[in-house]
LOTORKOL-362243 format. One record per residue (C-alpha): residue number from 0; residue in three letters; x negated, y negated, z. Coordinates in Angstrom, 1 decimal. Layout:
residues N
   num   residuo     east    north       up
   NUM       Ala        X        Y        Z
...
END
This chain:
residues 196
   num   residuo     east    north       up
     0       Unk   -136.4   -113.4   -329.7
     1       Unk   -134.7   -114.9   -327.0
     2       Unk   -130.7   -114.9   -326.8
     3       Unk   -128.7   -118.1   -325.2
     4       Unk   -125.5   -117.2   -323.8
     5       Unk   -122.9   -119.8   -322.3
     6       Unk   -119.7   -119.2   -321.4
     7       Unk   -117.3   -121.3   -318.9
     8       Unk   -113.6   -121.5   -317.3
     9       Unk   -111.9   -124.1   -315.7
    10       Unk   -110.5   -123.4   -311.7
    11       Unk   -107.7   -124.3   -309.8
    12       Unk   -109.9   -124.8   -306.6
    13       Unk   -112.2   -127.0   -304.8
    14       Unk   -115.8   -127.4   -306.2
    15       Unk   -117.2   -126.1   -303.0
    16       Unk   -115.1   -123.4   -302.9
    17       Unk   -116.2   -122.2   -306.1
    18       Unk   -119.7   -123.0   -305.5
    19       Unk   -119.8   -120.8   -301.9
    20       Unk   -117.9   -117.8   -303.9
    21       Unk   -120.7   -118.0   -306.1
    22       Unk   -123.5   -117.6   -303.4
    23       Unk   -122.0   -115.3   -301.6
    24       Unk   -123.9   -111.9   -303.3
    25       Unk   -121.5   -109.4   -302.2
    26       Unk   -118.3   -110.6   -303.4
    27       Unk   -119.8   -112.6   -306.5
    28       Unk   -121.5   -108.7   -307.9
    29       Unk   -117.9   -106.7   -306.2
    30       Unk   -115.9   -109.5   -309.2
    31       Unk   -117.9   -108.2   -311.9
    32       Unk   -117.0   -105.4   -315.0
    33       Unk   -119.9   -104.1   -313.9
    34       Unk   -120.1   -103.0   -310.2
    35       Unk   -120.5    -99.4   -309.3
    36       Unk   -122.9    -99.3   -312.2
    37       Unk   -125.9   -101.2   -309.9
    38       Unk   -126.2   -101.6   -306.0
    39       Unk   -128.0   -104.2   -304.1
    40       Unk   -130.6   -102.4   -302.0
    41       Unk   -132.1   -105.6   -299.8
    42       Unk   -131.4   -108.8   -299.1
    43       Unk   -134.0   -111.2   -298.2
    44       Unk   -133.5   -113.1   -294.6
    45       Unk   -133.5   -116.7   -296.4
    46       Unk   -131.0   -115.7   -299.4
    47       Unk   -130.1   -118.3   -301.1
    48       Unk   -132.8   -120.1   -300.7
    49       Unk   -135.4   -121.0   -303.7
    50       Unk   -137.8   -118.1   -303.5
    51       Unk   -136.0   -115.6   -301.8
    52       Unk   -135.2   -112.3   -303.6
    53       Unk   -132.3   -109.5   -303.5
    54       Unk   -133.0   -106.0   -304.9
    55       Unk   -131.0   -103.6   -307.1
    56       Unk   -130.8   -100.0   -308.2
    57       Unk   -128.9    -99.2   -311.0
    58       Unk   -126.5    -96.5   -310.0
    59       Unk   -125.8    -95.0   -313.6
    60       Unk   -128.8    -94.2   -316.4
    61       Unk   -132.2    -93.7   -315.4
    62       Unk   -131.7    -95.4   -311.7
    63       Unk   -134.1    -98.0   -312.6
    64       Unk   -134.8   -101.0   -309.8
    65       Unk   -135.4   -104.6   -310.1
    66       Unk   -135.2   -107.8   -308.1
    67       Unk   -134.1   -110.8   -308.7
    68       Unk   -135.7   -114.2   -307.4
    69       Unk   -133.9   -117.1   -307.1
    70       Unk   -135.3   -120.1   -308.7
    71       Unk   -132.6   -123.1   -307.8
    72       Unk   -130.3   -123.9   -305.3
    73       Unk   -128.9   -127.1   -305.9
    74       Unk   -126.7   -127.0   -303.0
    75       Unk   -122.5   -127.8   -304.8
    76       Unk   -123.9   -128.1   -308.4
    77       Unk   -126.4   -125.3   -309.6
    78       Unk   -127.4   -121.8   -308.3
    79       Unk   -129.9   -120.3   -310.6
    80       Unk   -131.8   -117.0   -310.5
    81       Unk   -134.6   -114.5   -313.0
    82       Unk   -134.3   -110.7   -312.6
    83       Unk   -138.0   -109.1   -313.5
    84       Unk   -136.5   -106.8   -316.1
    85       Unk   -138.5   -106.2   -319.3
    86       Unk   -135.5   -108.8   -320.9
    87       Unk   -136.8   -111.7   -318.6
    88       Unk   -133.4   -112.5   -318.4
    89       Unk   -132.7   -115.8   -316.4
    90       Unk   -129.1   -116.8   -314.9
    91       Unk   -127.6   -120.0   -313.8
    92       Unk   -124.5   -121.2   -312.6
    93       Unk   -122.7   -124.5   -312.8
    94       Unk   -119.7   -126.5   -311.0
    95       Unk   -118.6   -129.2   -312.4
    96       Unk   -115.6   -131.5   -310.8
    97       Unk   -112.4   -131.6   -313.0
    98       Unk   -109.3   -133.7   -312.3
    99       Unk   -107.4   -130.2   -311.4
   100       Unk   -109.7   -128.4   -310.3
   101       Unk   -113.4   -127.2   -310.9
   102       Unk   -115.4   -125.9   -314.3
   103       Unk   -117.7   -123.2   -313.5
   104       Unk   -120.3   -122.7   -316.1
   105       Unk   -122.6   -119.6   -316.5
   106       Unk   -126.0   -119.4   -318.7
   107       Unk   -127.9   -116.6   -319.7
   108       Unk   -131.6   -116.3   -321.5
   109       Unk   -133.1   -113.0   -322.1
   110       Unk   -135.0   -111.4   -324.6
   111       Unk   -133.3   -109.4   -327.5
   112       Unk   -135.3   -106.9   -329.8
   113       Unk   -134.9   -107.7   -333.2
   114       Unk   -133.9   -104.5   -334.3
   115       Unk   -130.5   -105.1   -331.9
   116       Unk   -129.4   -107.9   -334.3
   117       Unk   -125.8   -109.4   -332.2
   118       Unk   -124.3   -107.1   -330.5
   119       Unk   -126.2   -106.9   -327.2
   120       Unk   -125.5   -110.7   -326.8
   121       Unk   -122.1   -110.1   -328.0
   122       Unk   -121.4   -107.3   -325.2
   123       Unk   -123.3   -109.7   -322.8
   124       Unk   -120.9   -112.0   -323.6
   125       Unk   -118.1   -109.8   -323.4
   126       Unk   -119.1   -109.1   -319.7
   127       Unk   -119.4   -112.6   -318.9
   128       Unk   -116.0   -113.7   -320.3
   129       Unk   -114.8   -111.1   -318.1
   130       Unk   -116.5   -111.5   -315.2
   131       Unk   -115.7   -115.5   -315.1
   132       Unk   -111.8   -114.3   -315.7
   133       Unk   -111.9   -112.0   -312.6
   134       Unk   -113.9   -115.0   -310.4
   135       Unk   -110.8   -117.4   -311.3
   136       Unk   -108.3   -115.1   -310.8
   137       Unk   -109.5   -114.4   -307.5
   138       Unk   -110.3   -117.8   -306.8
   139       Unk   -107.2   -119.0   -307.7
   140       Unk   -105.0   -116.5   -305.8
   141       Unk   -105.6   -119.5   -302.8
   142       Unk   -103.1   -121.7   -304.4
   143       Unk    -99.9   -119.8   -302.9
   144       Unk    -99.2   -117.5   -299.5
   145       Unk    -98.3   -114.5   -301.8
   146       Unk   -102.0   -114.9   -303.3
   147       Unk   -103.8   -115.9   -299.6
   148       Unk   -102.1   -112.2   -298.7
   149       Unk   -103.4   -110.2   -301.9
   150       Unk   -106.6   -111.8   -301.7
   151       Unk   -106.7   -110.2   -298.2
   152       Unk   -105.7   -107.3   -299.0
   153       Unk   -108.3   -106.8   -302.1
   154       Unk   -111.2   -108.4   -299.6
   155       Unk   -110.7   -105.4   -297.2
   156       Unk   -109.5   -102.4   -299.4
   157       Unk   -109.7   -103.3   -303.0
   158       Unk   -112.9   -105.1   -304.0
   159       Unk   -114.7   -102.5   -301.5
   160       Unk   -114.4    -99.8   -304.1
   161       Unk   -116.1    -99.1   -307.2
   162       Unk   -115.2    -99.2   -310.8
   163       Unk   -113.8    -95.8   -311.1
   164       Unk   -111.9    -95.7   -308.0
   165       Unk   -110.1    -99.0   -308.7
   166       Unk   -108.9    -97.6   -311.7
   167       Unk   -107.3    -94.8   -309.8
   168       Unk   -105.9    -97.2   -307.7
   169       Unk   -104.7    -98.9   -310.1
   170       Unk   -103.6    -95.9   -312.1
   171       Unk   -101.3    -94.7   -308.9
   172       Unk   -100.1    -98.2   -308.1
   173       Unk    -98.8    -98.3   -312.0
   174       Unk    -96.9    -94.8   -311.4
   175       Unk    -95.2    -96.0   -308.0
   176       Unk    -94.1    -99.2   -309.5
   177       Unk    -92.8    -98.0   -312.3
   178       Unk    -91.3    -94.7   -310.3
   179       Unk    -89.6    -97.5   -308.2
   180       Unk    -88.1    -99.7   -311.2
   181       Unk    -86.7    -96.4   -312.8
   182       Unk    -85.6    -95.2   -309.4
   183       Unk    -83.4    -98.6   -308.9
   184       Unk    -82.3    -98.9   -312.9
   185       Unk    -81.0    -95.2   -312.5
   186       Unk    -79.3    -96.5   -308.8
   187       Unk    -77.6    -99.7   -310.8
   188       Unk    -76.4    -97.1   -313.6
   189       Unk    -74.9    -95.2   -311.6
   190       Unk    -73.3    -98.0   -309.5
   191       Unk    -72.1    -99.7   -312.7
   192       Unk    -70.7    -96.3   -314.0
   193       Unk    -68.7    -95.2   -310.8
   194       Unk    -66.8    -98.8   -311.0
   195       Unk    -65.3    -97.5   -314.7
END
């Protein structure tokens, strides 16, 4: 049985933009829930072309490898792609122009057993949702000089890392924040007590 997953968002950036975030391989697989778990091995010479191919351990479970092949490369409007996995799972992605901004579209067949019933598409879907959250996010951090400075910042440190480490990073970042907003409410306190 074959499974049909669609899921979109709308961006507050140029088409092209959006389009060249989605070619570029590295940062497109860094944005997803799921990197650390896989790792891209090779990278043919002519990527993105039609034909050429990318290949990829998975880091985590039995260390399997596949490639994947791209099919399409409709350069601004479609980049499409099949991964030769017993799913025969096939990928494409869509821009779209918007008044504000661009709709980017993502569509994924594979092959579901029918003992699985919903919920591998479901937690397919699940990833998906994600993924296109973190792709706008990081698209979108463009639209201000704060943003243009994180996005920086999580191009050379952050996005480098994997899974587990950013939620270290993430987990210690929390603690000093919050350290600091104690630190100056306990300052004000004290500050507002010595005046009585």
């Amino acid at each position: 049985m074959i499974s049909h997953v669609v899921e979109y968002v709308d961006i507050r950036a140029p088409k092209d933009e959006v389009f060249d975030l989605i070619l570029n391989l590295k940062r497109r697989m860094q944005l997803s829930p799921l990197w650390g778990l896989a790792k891209i091995d090779f990278i043919s010479a002519d990527y993105p072309q039609p034909g050429s191919h990318y290949d990829v351990t998975l880091v985590q479970g039995d260390g399997s490898h596949y490639s994947t092949v791209i099919t399409e490369n409709q350069a601004g409007r479609k980049f499409a792609y099949s991964l030769d996995v017993a799913r025969e799972t096939r990928v494409a992605w869509l821009v779209q122009n918007l008044a504000d901004g661009t709709r980017l579209i993502y569509q994924e067949d594979f092959l579901v057993d029918e003992g699985e019933g919903d919920e591998f598409s479901q937690a397919v879907r699940k990833v998906v949702r994600d993924w296109l959250k973190n792709i706008k996010n990081y698209t979108e951090l463009r639209n201000s000089v704060l943003g243009r400075i994180v996005r920086w910042g999580l191009d050379r440190f952050f996005l480098q890392l994997r899974k587990d480490q950013r939620q270290v990073v993430a987990t210690l970042l929390f603690i000093q924040i919050t350290g600091f907003v104690s630190f100056v409410m306990a300052a004000l306190a004290l500050g507002v007590a010595g005046l009585f």
